[in-house]
mmCIF file as Biopython writes it, N, C-alpha, C and O atoms, coordinates in Angstrom:
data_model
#
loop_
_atom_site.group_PDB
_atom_site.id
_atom_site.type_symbol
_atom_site.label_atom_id
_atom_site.label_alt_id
_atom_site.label_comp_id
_atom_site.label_asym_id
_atom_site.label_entity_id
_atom_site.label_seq_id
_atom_site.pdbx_PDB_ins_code
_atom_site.Cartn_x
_atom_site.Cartn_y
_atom_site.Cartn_z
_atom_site.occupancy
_atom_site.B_iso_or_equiv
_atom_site.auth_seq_id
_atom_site.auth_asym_id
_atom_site.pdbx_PDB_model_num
ATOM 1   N N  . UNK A ? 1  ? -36.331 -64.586 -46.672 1.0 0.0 1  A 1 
ATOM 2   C CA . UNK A ? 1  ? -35.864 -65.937 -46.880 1.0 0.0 1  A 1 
ATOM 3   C C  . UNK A ? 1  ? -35.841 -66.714 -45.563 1.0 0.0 1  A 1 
ATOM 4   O O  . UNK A ? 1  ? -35.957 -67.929 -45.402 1.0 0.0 1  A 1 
ATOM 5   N N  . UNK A ? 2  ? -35.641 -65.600 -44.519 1.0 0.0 2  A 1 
ATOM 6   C CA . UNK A ? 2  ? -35.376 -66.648 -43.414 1.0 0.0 2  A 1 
ATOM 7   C C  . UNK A ? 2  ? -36.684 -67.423 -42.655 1.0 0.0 2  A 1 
ATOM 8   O O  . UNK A ? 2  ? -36.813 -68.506 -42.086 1.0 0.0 2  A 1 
ATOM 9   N N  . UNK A ? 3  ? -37.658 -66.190 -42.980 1.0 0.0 3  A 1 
ATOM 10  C CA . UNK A ? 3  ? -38.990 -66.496 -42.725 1.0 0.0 3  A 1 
ATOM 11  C C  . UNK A ? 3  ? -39.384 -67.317 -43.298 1.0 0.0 3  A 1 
ATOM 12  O O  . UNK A ? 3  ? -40.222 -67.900 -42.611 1.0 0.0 3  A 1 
ATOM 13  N N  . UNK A ? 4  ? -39.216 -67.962 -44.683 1.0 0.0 4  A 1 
ATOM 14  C CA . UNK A ? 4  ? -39.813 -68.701 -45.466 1.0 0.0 4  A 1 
ATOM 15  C C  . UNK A ? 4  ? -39.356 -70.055 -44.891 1.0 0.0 4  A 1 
ATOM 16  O O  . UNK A ? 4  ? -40.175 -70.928 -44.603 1.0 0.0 4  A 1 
ATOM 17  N N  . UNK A ? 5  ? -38.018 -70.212 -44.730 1.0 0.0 5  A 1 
ATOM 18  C CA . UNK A ? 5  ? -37.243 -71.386 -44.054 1.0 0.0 5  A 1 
ATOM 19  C C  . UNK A ? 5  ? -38.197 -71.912 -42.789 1.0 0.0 5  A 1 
ATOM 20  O O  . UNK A ? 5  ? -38.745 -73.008 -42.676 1.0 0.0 5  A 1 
ATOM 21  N N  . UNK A ? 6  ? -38.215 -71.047 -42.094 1.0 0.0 6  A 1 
ATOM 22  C CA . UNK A ? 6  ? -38.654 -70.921 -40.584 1.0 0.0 6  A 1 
ATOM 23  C C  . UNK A ? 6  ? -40.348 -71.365 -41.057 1.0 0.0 6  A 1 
ATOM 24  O O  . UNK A ? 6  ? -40.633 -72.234 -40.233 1.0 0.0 6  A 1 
ATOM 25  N N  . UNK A ? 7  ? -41.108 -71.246 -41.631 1.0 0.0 7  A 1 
ATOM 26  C CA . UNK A ? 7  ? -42.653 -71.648 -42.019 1.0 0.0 7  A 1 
ATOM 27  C C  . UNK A ? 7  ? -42.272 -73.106 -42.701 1.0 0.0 7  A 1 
ATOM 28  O O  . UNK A ? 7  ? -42.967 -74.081 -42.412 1.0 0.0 7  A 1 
ATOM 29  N N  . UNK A ? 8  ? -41.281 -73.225 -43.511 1.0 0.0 8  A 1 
ATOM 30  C CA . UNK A ? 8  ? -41.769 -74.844 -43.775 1.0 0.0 8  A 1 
ATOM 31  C C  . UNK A ? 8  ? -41.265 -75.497 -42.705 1.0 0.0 8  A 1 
ATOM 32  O O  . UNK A ? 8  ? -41.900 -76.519 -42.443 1.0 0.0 8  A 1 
ATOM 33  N N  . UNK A ? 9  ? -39.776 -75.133 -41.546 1.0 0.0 9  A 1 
ATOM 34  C CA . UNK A ? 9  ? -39.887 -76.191 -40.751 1.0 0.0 9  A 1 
ATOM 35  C C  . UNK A ? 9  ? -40.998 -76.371 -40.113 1.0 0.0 9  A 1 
ATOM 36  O O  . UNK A ? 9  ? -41.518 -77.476 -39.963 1.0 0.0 9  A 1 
ATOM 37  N N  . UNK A ? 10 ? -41.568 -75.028 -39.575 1.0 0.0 10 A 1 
ATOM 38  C CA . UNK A ? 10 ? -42.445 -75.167 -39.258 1.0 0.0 10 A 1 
ATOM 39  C C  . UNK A ? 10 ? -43.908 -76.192 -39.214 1.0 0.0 10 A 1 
ATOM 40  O O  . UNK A ? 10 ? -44.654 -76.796 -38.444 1.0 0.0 10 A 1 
ATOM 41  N N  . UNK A ? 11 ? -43.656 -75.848 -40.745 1.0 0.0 11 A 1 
ATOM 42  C CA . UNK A ? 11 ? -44.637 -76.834 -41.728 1.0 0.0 11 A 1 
ATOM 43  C C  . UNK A ? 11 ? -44.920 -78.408 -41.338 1.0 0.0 11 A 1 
ATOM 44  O O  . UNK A ? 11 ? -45.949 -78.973 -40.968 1.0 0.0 11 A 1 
ATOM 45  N N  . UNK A ? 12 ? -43.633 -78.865 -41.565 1.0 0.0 12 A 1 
ATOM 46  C CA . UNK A ? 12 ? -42.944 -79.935 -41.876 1.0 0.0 12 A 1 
ATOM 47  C C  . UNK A ? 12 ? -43.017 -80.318 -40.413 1.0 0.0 12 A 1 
ATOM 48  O O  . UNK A ? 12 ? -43.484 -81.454 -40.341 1.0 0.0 12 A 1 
ATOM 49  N N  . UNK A ? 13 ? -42.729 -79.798 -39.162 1.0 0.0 13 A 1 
ATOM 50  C CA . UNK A ? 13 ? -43.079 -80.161 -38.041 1.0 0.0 13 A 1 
ATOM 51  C C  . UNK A ? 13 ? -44.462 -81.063 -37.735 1.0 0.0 13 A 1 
ATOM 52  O O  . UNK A ? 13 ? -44.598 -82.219 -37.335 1.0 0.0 13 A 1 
ATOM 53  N N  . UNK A ? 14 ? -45.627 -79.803 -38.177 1.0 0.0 14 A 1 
ATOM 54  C CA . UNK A ? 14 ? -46.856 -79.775 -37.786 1.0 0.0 14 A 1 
ATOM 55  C C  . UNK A ? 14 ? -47.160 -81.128 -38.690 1.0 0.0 14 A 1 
ATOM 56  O O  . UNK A ? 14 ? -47.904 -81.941 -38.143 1.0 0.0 14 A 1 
ATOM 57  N N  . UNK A ? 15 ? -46.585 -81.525 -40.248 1.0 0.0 15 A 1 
ATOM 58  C CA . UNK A ? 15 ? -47.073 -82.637 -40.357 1.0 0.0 15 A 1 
ATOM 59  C C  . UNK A ? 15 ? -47.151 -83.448 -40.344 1.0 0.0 15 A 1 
ATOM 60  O O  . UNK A ? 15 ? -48.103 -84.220 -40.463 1.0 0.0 15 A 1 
ATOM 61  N N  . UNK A ? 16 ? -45.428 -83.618 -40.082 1.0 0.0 16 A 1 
ATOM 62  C CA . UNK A ? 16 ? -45.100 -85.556 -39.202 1.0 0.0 16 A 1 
ATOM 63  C C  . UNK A ? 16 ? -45.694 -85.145 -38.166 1.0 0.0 16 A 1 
ATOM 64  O O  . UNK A ? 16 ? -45.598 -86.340 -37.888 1.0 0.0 16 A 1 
ATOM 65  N N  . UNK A ? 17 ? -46.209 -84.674 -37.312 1.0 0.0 17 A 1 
ATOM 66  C CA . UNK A ? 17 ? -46.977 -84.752 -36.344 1.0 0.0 17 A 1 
ATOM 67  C C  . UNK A ? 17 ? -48.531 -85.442 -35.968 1.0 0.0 17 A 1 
ATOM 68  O O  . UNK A ? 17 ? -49.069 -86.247 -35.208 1.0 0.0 17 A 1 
ATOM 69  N N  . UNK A ? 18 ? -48.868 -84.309 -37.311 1.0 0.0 18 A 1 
ATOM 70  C CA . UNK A ? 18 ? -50.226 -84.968 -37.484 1.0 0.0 18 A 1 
ATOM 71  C C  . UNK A ? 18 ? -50.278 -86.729 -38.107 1.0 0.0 18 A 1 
ATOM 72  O O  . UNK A ? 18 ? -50.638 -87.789 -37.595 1.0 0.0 18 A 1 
ATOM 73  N N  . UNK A ? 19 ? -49.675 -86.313 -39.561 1.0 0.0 19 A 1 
ATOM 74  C CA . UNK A ? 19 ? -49.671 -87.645 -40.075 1.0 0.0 19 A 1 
ATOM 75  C C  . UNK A ? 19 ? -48.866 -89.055 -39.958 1.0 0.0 19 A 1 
ATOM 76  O O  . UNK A ? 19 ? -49.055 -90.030 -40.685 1.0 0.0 19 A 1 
ATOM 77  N N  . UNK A ? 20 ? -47.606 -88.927 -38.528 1.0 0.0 20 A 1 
ATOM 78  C CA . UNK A ? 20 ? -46.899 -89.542 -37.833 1.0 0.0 20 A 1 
ATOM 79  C C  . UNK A ? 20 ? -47.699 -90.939 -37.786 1.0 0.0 20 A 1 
ATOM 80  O O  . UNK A ? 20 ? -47.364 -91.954 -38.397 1.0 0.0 20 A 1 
ATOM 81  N N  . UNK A ? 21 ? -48.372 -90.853 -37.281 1.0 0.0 21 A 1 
ATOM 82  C CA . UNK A ? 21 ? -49.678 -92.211 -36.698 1.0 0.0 21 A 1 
ATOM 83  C C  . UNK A ? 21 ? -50.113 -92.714 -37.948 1.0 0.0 21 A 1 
ATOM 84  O O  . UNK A ? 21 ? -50.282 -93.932 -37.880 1.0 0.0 21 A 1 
ATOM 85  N N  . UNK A ? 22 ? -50.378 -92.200 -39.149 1.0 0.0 22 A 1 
ATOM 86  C CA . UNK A ? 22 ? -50.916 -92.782 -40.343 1.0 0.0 22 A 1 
ATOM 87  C C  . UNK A ? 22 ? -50.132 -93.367 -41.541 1.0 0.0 22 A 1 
ATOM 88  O O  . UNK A ? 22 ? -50.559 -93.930 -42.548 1.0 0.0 22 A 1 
ATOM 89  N N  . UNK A ? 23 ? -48.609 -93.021 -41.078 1.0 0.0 23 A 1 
ATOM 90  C CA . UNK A ? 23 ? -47.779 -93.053 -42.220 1.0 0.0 23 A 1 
ATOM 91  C C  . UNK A ? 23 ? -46.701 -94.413 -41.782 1.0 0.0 23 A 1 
ATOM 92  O O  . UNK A ? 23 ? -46.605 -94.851 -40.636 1.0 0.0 23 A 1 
ATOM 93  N N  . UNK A ? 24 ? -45.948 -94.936 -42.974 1.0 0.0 24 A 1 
ATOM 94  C CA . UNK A ? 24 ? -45.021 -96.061 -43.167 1.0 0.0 24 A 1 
ATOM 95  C C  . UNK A ? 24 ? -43.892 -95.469 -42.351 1.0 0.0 24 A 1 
ATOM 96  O O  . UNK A ? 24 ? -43.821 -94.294 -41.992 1.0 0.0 24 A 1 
ATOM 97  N N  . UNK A ? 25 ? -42.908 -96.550 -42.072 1.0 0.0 25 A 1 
ATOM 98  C CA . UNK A ? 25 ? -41.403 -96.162 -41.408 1.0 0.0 25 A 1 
ATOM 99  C C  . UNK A ? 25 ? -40.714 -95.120 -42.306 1.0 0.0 25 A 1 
ATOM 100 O O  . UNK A ? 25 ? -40.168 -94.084 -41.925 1.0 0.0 25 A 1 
ATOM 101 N N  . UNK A ? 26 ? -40.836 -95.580 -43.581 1.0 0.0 26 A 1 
ATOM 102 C CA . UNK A ? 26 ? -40.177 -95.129 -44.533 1.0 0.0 26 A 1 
ATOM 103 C C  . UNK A ? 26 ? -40.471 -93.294 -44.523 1.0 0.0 26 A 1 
ATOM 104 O O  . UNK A ? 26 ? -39.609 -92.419 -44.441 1.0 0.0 26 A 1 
ATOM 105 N N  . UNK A ? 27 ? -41.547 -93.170 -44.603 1.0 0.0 27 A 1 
ATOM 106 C CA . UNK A ? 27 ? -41.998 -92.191 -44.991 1.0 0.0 27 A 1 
ATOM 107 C C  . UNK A ? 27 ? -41.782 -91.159 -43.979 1.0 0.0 27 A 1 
ATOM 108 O O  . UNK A ? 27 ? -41.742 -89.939 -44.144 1.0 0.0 27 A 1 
ATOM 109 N N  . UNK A ? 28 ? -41.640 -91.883 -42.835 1.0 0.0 28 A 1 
ATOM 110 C CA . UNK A ? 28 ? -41.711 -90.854 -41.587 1.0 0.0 28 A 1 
ATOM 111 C C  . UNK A ? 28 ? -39.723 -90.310 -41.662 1.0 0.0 28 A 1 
ATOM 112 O O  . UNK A ? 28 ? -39.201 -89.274 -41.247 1.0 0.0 28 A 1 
ATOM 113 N N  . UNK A ? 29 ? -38.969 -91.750 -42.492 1.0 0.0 29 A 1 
ATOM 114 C CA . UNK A ? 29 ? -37.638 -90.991 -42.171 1.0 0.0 29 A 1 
ATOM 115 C C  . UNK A ? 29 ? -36.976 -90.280 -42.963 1.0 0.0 29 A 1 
ATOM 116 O O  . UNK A ? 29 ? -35.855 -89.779 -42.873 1.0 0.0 29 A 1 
ATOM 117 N N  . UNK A ? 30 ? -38.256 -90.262 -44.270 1.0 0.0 30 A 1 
ATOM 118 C CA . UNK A ? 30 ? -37.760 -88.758 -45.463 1.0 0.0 30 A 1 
ATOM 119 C C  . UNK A ? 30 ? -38.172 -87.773 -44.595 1.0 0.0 30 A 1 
ATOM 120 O O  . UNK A ? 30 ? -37.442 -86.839 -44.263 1.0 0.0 30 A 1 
ATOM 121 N N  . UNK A ? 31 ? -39.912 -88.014 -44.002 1.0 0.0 31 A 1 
ATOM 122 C CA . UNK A ? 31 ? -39.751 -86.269 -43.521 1.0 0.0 31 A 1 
ATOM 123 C C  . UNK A ? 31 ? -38.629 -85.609 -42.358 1.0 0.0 31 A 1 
ATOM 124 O O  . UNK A ? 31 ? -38.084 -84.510 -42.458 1.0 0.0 31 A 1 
ATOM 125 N N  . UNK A ? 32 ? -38.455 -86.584 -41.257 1.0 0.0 32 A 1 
ATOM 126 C CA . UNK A ? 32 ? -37.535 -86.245 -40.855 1.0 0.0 32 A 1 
ATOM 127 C C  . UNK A ? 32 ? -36.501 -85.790 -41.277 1.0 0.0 32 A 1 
ATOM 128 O O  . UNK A ? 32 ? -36.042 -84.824 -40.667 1.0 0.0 32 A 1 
ATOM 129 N N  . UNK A ? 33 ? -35.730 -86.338 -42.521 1.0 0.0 33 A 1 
ATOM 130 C CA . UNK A ? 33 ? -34.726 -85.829 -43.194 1.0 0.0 33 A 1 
ATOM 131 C C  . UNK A ? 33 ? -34.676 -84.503 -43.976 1.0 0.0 33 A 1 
ATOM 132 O O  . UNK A ? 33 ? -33.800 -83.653 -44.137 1.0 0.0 33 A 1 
ATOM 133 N N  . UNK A ? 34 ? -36.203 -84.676 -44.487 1.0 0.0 34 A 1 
ATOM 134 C CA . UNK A ? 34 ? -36.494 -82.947 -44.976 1.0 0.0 34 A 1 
ATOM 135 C C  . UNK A ? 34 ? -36.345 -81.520 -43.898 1.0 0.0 34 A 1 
ATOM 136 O O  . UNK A ? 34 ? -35.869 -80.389 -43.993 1.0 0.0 34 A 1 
ATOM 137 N N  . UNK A ? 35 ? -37.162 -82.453 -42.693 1.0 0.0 35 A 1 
ATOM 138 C CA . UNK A ? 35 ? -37.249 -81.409 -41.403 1.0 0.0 35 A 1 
ATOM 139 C C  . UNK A ? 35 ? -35.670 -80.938 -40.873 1.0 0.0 35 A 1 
ATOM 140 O O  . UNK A ? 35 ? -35.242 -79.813 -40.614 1.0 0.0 35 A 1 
ATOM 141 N N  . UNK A ? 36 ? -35.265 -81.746 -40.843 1.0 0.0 36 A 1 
ATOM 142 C CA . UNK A ? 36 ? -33.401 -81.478 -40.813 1.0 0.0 36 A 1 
ATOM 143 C C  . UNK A ? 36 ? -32.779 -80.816 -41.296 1.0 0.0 36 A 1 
ATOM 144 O O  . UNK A ? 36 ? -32.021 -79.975 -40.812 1.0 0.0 36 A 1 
ATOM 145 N N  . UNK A ? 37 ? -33.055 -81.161 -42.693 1.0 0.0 37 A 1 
ATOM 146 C CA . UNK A ? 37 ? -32.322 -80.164 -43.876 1.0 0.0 37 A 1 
ATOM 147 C C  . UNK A ? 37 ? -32.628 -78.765 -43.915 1.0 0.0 37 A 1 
ATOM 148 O O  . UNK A ? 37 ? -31.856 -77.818 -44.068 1.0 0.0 37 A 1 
ATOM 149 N N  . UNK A ? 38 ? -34.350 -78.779 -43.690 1.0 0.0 38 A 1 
ATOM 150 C CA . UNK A ? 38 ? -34.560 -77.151 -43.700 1.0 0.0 38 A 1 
ATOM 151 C C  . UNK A ? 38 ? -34.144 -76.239 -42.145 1.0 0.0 38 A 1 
ATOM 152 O O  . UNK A ? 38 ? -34.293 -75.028 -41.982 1.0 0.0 38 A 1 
ATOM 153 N N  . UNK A ? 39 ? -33.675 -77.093 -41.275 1.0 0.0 39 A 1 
ATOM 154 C CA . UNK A ? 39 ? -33.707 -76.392 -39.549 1.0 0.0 39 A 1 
ATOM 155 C C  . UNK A ? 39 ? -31.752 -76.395 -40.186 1.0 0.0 39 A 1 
ATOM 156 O O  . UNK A ? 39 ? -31.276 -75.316 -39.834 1.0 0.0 39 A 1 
ATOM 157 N N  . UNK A ? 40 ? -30.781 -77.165 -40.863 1.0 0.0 40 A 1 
ATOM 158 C CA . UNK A ? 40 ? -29.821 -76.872 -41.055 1.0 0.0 40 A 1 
ATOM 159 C C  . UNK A ? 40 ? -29.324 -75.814 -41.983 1.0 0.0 40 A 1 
ATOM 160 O O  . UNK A ? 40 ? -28.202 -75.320 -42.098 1.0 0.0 40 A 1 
ATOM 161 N N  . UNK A ? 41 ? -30.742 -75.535 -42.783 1.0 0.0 41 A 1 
ATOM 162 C CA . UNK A ? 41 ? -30.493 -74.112 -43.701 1.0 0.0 41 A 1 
ATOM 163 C C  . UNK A ? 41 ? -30.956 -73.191 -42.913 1.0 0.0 41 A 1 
ATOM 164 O O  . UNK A ? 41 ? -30.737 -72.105 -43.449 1.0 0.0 41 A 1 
ATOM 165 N N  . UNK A ? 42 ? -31.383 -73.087 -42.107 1.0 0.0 42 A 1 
ATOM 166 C CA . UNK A ? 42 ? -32.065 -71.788 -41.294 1.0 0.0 42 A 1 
ATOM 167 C C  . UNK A ? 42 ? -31.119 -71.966 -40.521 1.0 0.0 42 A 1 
ATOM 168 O O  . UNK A ? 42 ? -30.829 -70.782 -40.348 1.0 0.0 42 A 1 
ATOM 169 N N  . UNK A ? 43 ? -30.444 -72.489 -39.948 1.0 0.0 43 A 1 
ATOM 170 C CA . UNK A ? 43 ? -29.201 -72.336 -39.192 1.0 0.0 43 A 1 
ATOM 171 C C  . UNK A ? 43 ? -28.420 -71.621 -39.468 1.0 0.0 43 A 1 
ATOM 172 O O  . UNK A ? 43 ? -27.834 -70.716 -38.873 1.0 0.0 43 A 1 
ATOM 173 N N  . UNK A ? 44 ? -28.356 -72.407 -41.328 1.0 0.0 44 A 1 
ATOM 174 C CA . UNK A ? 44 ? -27.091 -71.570 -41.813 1.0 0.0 44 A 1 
ATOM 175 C C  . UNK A ? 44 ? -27.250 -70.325 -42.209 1.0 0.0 44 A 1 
ATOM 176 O O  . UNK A ? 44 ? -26.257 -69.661 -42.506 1.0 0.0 44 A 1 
ATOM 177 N N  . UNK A ? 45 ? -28.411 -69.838 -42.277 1.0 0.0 45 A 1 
ATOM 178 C CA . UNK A ? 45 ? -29.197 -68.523 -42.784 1.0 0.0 45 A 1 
ATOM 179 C C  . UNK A ? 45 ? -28.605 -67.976 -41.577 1.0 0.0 45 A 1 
ATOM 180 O O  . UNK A ? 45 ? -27.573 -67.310 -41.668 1.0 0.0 45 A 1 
ATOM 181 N N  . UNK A ? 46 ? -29.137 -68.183 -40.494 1.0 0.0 46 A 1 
ATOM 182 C CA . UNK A ? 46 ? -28.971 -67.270 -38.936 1.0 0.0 46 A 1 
ATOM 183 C C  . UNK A ? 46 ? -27.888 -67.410 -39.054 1.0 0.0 46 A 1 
ATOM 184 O O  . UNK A ? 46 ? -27.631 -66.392 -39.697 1.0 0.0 46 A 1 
ATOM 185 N N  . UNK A ? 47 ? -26.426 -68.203 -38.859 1.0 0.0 47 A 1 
ATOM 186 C CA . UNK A ? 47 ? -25.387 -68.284 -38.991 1.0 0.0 47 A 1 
ATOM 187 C C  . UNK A ? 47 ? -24.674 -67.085 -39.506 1.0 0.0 47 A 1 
ATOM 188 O O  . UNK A ? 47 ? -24.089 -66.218 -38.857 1.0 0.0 47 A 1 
ATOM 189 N N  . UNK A ? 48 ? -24.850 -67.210 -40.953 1.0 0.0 48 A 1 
ATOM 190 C CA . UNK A ? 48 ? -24.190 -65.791 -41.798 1.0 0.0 48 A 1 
ATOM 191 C C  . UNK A ? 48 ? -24.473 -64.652 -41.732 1.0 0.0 48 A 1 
ATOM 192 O O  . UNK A ? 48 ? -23.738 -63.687 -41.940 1.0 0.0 48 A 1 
ATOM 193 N N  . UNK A ? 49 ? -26.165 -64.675 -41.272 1.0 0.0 49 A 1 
ATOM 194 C CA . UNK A ? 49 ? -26.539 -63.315 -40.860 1.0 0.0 49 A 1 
ATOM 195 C C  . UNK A ? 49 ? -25.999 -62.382 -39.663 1.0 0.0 49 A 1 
ATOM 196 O O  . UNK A ? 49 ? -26.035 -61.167 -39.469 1.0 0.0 49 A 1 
ATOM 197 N N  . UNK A ? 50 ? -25.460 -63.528 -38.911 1.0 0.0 50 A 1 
ATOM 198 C CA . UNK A ? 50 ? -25.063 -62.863 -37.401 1.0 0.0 50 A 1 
ATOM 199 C C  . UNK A ? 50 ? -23.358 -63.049 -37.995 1.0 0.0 50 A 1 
ATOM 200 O O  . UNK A ? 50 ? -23.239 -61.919 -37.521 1.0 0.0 50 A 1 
ATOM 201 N N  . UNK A ? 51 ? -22.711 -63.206 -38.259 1.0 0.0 51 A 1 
ATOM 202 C CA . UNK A ? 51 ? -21.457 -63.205 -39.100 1.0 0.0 51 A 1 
ATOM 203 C C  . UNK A ? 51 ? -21.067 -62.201 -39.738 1.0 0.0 51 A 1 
ATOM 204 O O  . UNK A ? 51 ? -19.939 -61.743 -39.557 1.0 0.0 51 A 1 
ATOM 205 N N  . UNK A ? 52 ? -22.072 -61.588 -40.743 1.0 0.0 52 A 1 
ATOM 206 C CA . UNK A ? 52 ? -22.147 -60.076 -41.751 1.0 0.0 52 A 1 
ATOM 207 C C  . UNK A ? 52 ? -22.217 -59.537 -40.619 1.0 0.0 52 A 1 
ATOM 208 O O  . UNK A ? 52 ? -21.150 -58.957 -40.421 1.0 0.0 52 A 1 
ATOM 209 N N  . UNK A ? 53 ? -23.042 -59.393 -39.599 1.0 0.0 53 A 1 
ATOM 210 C CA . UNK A ? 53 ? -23.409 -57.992 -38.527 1.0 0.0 53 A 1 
ATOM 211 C C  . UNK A ? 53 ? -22.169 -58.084 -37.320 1.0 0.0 53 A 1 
ATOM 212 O O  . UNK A ? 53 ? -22.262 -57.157 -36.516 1.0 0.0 53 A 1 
ATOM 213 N N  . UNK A ? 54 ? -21.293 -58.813 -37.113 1.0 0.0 54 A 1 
ATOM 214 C CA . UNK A ? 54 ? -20.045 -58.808 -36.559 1.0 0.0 54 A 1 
ATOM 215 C C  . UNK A ? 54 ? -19.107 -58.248 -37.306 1.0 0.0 54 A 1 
ATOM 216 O O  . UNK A ? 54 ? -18.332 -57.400 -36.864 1.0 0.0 54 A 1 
ATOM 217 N N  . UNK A ? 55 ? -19.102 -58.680 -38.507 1.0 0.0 55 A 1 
ATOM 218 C CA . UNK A ? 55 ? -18.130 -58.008 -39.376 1.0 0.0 55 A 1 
ATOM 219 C C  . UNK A ? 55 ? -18.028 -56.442 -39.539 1.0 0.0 55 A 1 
ATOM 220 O O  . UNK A ? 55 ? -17.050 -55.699 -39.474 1.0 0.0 55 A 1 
ATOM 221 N N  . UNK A ? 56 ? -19.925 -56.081 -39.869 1.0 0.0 56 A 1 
ATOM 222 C CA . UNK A ? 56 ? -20.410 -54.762 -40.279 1.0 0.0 56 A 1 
ATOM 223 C C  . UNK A ? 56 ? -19.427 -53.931 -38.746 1.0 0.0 56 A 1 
ATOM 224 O O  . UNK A ? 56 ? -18.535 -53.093 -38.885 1.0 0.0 56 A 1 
ATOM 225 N N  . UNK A ? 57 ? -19.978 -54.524 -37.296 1.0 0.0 57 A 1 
ATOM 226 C CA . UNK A ? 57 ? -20.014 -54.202 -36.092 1.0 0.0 57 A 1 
ATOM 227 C C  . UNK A ? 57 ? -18.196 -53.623 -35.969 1.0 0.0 57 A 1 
ATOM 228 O O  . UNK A ? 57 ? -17.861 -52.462 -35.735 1.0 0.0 57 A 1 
ATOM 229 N N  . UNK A ? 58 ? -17.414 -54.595 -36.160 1.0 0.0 58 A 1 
ATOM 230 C CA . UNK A ? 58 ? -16.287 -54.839 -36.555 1.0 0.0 58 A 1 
ATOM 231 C C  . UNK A ? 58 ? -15.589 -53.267 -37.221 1.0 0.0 58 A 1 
ATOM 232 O O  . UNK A ? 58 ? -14.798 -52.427 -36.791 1.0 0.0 58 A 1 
ATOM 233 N N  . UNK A ? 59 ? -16.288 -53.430 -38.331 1.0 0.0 59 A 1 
ATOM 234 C CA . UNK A ? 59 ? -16.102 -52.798 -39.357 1.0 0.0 59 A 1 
ATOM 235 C C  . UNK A ? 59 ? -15.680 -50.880 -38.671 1.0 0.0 59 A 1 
ATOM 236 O O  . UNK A ? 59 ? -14.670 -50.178 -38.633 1.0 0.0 59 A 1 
ATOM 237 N N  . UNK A ? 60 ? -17.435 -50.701 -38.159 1.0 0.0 60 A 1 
ATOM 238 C CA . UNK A ? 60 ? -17.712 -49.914 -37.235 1.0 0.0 60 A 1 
ATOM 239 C C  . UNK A ? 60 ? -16.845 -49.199 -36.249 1.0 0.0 60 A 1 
ATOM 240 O O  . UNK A ? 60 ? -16.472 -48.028 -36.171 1.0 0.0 60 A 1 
ATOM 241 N N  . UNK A ? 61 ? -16.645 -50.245 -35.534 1.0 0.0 61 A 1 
ATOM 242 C CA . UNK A ? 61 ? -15.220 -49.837 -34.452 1.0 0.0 61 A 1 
ATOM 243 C C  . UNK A ? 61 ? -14.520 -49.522 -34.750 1.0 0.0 61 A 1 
ATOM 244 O O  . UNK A ? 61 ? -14.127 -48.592 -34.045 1.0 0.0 61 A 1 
ATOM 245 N N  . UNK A ? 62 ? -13.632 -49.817 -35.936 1.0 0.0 62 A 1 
ATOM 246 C CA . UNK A ? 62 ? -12.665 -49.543 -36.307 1.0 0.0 62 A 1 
ATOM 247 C C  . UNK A ? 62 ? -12.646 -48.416 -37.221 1.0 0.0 62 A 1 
ATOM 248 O O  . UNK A ? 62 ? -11.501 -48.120 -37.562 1.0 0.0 62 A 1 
ATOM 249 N N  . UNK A ? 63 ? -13.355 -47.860 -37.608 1.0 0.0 63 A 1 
ATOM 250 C CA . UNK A ? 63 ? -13.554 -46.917 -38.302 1.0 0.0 63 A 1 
ATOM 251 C C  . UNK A ? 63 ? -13.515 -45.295 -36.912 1.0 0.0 63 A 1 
ATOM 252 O O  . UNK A ? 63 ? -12.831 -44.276 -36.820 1.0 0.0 63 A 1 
ATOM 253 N N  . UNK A ? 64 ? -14.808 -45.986 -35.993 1.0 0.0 64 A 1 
ATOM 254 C CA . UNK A ? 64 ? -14.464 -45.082 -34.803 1.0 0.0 64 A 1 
ATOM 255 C C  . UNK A ? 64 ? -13.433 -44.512 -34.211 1.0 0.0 64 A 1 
ATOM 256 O O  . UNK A ? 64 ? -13.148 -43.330 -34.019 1.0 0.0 64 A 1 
ATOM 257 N N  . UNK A ? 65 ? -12.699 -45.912 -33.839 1.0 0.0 65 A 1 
ATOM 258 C CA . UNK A ? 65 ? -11.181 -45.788 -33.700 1.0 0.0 65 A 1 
ATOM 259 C C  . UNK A ? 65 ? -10.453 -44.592 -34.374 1.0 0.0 65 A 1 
ATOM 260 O O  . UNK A ? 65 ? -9.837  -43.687 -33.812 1.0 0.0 65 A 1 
ATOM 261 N N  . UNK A ? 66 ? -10.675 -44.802 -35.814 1.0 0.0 66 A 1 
ATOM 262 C CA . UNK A ? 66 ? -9.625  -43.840 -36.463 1.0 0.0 66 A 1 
ATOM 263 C C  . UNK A ? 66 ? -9.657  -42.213 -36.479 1.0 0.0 66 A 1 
ATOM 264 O O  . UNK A ? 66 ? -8.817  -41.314 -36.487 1.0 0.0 66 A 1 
ATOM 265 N N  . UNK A ? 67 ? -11.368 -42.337 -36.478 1.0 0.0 67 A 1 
ATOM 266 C CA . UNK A ? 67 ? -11.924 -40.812 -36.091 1.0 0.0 67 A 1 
ATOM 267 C C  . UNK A ? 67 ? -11.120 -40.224 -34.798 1.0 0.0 67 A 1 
ATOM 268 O O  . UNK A ? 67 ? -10.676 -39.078 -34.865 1.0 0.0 67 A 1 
ATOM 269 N N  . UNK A ? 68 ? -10.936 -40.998 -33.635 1.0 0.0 68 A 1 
ATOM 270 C CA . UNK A ? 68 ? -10.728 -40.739 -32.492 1.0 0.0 68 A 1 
ATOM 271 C C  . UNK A ? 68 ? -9.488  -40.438 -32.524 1.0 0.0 68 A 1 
ATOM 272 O O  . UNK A ? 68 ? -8.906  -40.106 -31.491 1.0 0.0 68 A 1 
#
């Protein structure tokens, strides 16, 4: 999923880029808004992912702890 996120910003980069010069005001400030939306879900993707693995990490230690 995160990969998929990460290819359309990607995407979405490469084509206001290209088609930047050919396109209306308008048009240029949906894609921007699309390009946003998907770099704020991949955020939030990376976000939770590194969140679960603190917790897991978390989790971990404390479990060590008790062994000890």
């Amino acid at each position: 999923m995160i990969f998929r996120n990460l290819y359309y910003l990607i995407l979405g980069m490469l084509l206001g880029t290209v088609l930047g010069a050919f396109i209306c005001d308008d048009t240029k400030k949906k894609i921007t808004k699309a390009m946003q939306k998907k770099a704020t879900q991949l955020s939030g993707c990376l976000k939770s992912s590194s969140e679960k693995a603190e917790e897991a990490i978390h989790t971990i230690k404390n479990a060590v702890k008790g062994l000890t």
